[in-house]
N, C-alpha and C positions, 0 to 999 in steps of 0.2 A: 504494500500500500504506500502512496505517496503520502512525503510531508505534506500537511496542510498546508502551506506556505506557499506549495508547486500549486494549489487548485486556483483557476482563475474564477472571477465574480461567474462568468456566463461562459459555456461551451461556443468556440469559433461557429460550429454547426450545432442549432440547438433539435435537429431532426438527425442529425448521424453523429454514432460514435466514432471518431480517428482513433484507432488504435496507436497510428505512427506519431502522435502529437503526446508529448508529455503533460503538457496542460489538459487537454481534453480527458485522457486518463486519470488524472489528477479528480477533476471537478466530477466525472462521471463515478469513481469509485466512493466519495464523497457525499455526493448528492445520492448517489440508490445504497450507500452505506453498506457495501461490500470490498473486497478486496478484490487487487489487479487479476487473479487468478479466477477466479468466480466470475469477473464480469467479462473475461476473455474466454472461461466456458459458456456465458450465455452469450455474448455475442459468434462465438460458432455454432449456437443451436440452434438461433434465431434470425442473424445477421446484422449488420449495426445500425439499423432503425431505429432510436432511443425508447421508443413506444415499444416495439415489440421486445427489447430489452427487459424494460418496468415489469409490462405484464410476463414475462417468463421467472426474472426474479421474483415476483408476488406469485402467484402459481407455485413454485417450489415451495417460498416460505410459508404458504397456507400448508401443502401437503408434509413439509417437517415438521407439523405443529396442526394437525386437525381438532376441530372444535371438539 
């Protein structure tokens, strides 16, 4: 996970993730509050859509933790 320091206020692309951008990384791991490692598993599951990102993150975290 990146220092909070590296997150920028706003993602350059606030519809796709840049994996290759250190900031983007940053503010993305940050903002859906996972680590570089998890959010580069769901953006290979999902592709880097930030929407389709969110909801695959939330979809996991429901099914690790059902009502």
């Amino acid at each position: 996970m990146f220092d909070s320091s590296e997150a920028q206020a706003r993602p350059r692309d606030p519809v796709h993730i840049d994996v290759e951008d250190a900031g983007d990384l940053a503010y993305w791991t940050e903002a859906l509050k996972v680590d570089e490692p998890t959010l580069r598993g769901a953006i290979q599951a999902v592709g880097f859509t930030a929407r389709d990102v969110r909801d695959y993150l939330a979809m996991r975290m429901a099914a690790a933790h059902p009502a």
